[in-house]
N, C-alpha and C positions, 0 to 999 in steps of 0.2 A: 493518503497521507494528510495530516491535519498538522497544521504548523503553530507553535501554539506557547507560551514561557510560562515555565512554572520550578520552582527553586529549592537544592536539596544541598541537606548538607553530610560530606563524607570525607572523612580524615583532614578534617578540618578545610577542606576546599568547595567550594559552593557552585552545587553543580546548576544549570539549567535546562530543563526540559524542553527541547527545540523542536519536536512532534512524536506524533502517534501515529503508528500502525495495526492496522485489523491482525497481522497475520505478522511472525515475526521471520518470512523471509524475507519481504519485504525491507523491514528493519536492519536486515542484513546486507542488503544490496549499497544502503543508502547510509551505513555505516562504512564500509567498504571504501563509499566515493569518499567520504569525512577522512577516515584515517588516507588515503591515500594524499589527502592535499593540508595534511601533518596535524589537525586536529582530534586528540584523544577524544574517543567516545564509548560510553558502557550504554547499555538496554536492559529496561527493567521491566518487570515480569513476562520477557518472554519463553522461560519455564513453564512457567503457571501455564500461559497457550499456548506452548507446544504437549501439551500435558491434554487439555479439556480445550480448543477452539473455540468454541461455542460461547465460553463464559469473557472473551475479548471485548463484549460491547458494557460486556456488567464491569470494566474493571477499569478501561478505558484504553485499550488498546497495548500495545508492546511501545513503552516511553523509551527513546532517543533523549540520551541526554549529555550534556557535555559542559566544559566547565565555564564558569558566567566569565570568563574572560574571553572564550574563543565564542562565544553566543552569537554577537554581531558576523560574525565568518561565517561560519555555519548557517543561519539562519540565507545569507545570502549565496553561499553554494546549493543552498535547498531551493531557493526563488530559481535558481537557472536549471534546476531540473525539468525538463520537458516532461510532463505526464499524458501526453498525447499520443498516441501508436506511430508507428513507423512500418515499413515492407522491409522483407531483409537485407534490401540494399540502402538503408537509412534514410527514405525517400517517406513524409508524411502522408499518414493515409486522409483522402480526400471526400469526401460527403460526394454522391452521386446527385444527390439533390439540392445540394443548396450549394457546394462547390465550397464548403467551409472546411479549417485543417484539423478543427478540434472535435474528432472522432477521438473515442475511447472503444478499450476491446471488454467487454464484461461476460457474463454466463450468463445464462436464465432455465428455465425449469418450461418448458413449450413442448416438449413432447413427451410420449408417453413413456420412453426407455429414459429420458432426461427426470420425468416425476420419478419412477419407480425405483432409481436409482438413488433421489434425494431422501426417498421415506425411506429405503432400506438403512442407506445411514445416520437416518434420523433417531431410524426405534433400536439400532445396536451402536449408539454413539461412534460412529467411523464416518469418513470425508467420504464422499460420494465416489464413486470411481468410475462415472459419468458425466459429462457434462457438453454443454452446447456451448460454444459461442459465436457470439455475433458484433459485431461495431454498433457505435450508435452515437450519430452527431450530439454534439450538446447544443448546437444553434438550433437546430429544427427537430432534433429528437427521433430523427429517421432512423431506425435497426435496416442493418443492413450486412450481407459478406462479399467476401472479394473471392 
């Protein structure tokens, strides 16, 4: 999620662009928390990627946007999102090495059912229907699984 102001205007109300997502479910979770805490929100082109994925970095992601009144609100229910992993009982997951709490959960392409699944859906444009993952501190950059 990129947090980020940029300003549109629609039926005469002036919306602002509060971030960006790669992926527009994403966009959906964190639209969700917005309207839930009574700020209207639309997102824009996430047609377009849910249509072709791939063309999300060309376009600039799935834009969250809302209107330049509620911007300041939103922008600060956005800061109090934890984007850090959790265990299922809401307990932060913990770096084995450095003993830091800002572990992320990512993918990567490390093994050979993990390659072969990303070229298959590379060369017939489809999501992979494989994939690995693994945590990885941001303080010391250790991958790691629990």
């Amino acid at each position: 999620m990129t947090i980020r102001k940029l300003e549109y205007v629609k039926n005469d109300e002036i919306f602002s662009t509060v971030a960006s997502f790669q992926y527009s479910s994403e966009a959906q979770i964190v639209k969700g928390r917005l309207e839930a805490e009574g700020i209207p929100v639309f997102l824009s082109d996430n047609l377009t990627i849910d249509t072709d994925p791939l063309v999300s970095n060309a376009i600039g992601g799935v834009k969250l946007k809302v209107r330049s009144k509620d911007e300041g609100d939103a922008i600060n229910i956005l800061k109090s999102i934890n984007r850090y992993s959790i265990d299922d009982l809401g307990n932060k997951i913990v770096c084995p090495n450095c003993h830091s709490k800002k572990v992320d959960y990512f993918t990567n392409v490390k093994d050979l059912k993990s390659l072969v699944s990303f070229l298959v859906g590379f060369m017939f444009g489809v999501l992979p229907f494989y994939t690995k993952y693994e945590y990885r501190c941001d303080n010391c950059k250790n991958k790691f699984n629990i």
